[in-house]
C-alpha positions in Angstrom: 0.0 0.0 0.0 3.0 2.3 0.9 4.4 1.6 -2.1 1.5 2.2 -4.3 0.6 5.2 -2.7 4.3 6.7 -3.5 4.1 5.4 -7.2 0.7 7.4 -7.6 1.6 11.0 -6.3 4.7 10.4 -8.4 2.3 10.0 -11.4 0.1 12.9 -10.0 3.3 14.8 -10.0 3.9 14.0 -13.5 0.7 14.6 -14.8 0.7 17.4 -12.6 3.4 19.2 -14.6 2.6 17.8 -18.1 -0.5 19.3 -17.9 0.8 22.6 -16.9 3.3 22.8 -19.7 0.3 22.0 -22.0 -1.5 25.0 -20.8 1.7 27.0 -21.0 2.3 25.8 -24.4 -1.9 26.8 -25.2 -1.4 30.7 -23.7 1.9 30.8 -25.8 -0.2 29.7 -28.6 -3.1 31.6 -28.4 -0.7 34.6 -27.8 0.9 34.0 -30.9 -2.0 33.8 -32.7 -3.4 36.6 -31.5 -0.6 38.6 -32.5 -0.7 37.1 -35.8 -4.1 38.3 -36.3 -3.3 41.9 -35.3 -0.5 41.6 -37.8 -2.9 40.5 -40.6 -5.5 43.5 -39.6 -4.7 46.3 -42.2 -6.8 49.4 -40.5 -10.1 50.3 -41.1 -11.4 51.9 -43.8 -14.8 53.7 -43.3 -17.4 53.9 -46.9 -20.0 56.1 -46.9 -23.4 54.5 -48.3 -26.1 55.9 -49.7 -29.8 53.8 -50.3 -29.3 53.3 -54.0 -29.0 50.3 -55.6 -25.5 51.3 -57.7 -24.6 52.4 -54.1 -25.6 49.4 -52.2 -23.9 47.2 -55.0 -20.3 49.0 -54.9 -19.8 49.5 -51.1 -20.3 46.1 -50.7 -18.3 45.3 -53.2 -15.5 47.2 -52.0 -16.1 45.7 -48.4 -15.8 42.3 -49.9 -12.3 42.7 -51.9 -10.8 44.8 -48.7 -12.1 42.5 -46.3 -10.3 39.5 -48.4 -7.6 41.4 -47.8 -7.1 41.6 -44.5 -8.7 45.3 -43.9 -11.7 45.8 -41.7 -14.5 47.9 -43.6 -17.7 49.7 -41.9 -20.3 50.9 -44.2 -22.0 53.9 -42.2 -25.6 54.6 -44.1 -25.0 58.5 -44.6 -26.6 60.9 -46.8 -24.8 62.8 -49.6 -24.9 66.3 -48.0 -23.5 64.9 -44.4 -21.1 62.2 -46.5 -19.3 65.4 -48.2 -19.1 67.0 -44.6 -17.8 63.4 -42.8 -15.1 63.8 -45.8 -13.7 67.1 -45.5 -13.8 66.9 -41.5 -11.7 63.7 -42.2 -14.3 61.3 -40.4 -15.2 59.5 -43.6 -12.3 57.9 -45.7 -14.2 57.3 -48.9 -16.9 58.8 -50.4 -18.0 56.3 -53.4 -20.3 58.0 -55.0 -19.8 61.9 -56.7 -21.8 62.6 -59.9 -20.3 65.7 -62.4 -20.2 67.7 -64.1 -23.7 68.7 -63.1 -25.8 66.7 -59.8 -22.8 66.9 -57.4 -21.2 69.8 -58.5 -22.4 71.8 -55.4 -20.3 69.8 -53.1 -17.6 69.5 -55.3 -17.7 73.5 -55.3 -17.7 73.7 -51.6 -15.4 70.5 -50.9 -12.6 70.5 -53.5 -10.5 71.9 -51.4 -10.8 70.1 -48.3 -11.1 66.2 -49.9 -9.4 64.5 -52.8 -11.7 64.5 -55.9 -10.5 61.6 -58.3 -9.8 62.7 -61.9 -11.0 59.6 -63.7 -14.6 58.1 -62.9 -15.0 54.6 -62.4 -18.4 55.0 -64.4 -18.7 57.2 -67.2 -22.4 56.5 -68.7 -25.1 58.0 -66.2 -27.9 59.4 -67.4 -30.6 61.6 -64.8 -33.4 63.4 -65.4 -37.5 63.1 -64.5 -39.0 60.3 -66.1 -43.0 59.5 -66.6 -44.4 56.0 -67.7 -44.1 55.0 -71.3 -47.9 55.1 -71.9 -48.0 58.7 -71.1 -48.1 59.5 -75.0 -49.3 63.0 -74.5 -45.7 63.9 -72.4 -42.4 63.6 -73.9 -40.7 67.0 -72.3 -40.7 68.5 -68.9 -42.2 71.4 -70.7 -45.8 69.1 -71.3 -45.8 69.1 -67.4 -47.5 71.6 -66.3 -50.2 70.9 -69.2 -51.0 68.1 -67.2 -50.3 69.0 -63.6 -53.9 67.7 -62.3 -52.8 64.6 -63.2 -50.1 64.7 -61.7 -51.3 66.4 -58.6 -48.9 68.7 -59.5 -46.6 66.3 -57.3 -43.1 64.8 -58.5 -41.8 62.3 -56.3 -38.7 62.7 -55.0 -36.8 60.9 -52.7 -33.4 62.0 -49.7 -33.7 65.7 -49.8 -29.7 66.3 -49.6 -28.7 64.4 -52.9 -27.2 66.5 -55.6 -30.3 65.0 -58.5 -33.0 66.6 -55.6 -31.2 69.9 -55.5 -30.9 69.9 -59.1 -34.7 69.0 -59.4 -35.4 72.0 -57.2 -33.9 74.2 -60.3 -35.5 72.6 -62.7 -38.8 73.5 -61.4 -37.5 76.9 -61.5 -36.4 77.1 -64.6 -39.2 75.6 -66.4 -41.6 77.4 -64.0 -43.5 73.9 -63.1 -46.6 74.4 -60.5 -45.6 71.2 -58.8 -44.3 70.5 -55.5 -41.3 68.1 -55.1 -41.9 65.3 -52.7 -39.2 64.7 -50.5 -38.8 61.0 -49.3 -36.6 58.0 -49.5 -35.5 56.0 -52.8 -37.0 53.2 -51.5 -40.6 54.9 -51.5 -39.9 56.6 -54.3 -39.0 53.5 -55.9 -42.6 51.8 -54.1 -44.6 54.5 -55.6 -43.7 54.5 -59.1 -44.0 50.8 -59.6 -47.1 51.2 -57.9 -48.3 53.5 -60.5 -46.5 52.0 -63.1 -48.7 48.2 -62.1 -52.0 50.6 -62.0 -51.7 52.3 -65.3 -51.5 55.9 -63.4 -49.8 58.9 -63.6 -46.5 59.6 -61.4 -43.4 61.6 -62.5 -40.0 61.4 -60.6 -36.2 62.3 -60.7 -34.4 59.0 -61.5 -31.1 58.1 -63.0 -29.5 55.0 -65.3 -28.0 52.8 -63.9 -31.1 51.7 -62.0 -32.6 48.4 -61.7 -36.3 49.8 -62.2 -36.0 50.4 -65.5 -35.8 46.6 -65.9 -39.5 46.3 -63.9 -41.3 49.6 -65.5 -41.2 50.9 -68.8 -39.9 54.3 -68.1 -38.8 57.2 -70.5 -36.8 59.8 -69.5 -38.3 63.5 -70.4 -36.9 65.7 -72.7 -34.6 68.6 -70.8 -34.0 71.1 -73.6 -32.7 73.6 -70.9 -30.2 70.7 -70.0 -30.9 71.8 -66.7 -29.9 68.0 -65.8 -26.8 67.5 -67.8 -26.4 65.3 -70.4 -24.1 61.9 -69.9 -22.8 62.0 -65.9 -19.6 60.6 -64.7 -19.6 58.8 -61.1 -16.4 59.8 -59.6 -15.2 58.5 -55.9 -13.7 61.2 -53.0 -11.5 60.6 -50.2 -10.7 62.6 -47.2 -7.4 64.4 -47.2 -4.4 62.2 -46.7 -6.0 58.6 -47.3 -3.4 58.4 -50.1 -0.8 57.8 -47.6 -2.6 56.2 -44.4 -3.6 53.5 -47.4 -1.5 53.7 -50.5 -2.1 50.5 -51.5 -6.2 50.9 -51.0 -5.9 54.6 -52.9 -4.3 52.7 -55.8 -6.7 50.2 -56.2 -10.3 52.2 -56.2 -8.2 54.7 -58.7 -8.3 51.4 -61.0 -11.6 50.9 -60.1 -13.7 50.9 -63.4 -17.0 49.5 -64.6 -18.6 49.5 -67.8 -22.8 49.2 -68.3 -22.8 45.1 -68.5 -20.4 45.0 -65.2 -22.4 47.2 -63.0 -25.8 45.7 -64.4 -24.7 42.2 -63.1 -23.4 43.5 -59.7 -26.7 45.5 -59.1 -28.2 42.1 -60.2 -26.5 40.3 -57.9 -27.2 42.5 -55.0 -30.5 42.9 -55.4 -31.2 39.2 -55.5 -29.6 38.7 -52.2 -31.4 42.5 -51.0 -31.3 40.9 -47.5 -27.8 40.3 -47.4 -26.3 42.3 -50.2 -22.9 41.1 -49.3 -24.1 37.4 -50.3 -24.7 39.2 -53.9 -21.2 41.1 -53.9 -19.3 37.8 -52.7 -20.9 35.9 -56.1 -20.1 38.8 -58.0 -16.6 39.1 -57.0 -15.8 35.4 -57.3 -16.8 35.6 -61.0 -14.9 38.7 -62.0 -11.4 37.7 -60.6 -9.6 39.0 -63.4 -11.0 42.3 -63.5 -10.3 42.5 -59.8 -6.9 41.3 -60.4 -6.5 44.0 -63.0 -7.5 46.8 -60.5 -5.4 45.7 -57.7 -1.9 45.8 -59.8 
């Protein structure tokens, strides 16, 4: 019994200290990986997004591709006016989003100076003006309008009062003298209202832009502007805040690649809009099946 007794706290002992050396061996471990993780955290990069589809579709995009490589991305929902603020105050590092020469040019005006405006756009075939169903045959100008403003309840629906196509709107309805009222709302209503009238057969005018998925549910035309108080073909530039070039070379280098053409963006918004729950499911599929363009824009 003595004898036994002895040979068991010597194996107690032994496992004693085995045990401890694993658990030594598991803090060093975990230590070392959480080390390894810091090193493989790049920074994080803040995206302003805006509730439009070619919005929703990019920033997630752009969260995918940094996030695969190693950076951490939020995507803080901010409206145009307060995005362009966020920018200059250096509280937003990119602004995805800036349409010229003629719906942004207002915070390009008032923001040149305090943010980096990119010189190339990474879309350069938007198109924005107020549109009316197709089977309004008696209205194919914004000068028809006010012809027809009772059925119209002398309403055009608009939708976030701070974007540069609402402020734009506001001088249009100057210049062509329209008795209606803009409707300030969401894109998402705006969106809900003029399918809704679209389904019924009624009247509803609003301020929309290509590229935008509803022109692929409603058969929309775009009215005549022959002030050009819109514009004619838009550019969609992106912004940063003053020195991201540096704090993210690598990042800066890559989004000034950043190009897409009609088909590209057509199947991203695609994408995203059938996973509208999860729009990063969408982006994900997207970027897995456009490697080599992505490859092109990162060297």
């Amino acid at each position: 019994m003595h004898f036994r007794r002895i040979s068991q706290l010597f194996l107690f002992t032994i496992l004693f200290f085995v045990l401890g050396a694993c658990d030594s061996n598991s803090e060093s471990n975990g230590s070392a990986n959480t080390a390894e993780e810091a090193d493989e955290n790049q920074g994080t990069i803040t995206i302003g997004q805006i509730n439009w589809p070619e919005n929703i579709a990019v920033t997630n995009l752009w969260k995918v591709i940094l996030e695969n490589e190693g950076y951490e991305v939020e995507l803080p929902l901010i409206e145009m006016g307060t995005q362009m603020a966020a920018l200059a105050e250096g509280d937003l590092d990119i602004a995805p989003e800036v349409w010229l020469p003629v719906q942004d040019k207002n915070y390009y005006e008032n923001y040149k100076d305090k943010a980096n405006f990119f010189e190339e756009p990474w879309y350069d075939n938007g198109k924005v003006g107020l549109v009316v169903p197709e089977y309004m045959d008696d209205i194919h100008s914004i000068e028809d309008l006010n012809e027809h403003k009772e059925e119209f309840n002398s309403e055009i629906t608009g939708f976030e009062p701070g974007a540069g196509t609402m402020l734009i709107t506001d001088e249009v309805i100057d210049e062509y003298n329209l008795d209606f009222n803009l409707v300030e709302s969401s894109e998402a209503a705006m969106i809900i209202t003029v399918t809704e009238a679209f389904n019924n057969n009624e009247p509803v005018v609003a301020p929309l832009w290509q590229p935008h998925f509803i022109f692929s549910d409603a058969d929309l035309k775009f009215l005549e502007d022959p002030k050009n108080t819109y514009g004619e073909i838009e550019d969609i530039y992106m912004a940063t805040r003053e020195e991201f070039d540096t704090d993210f070379e690598e990042v800066n280098a890559w989004i000034r690649n950043f190009q897409l053409n009609d088909d590209q963006l057509g199947e991203l918004m695609s994408d995203v809009k059938d996973n509208e729950d999860n729009p990063i499911v969408g982006a994900e599929k997207w970027v897995e099946e456009n490697q080599e363009l992505i490859e092109e824009w990162m060297n």
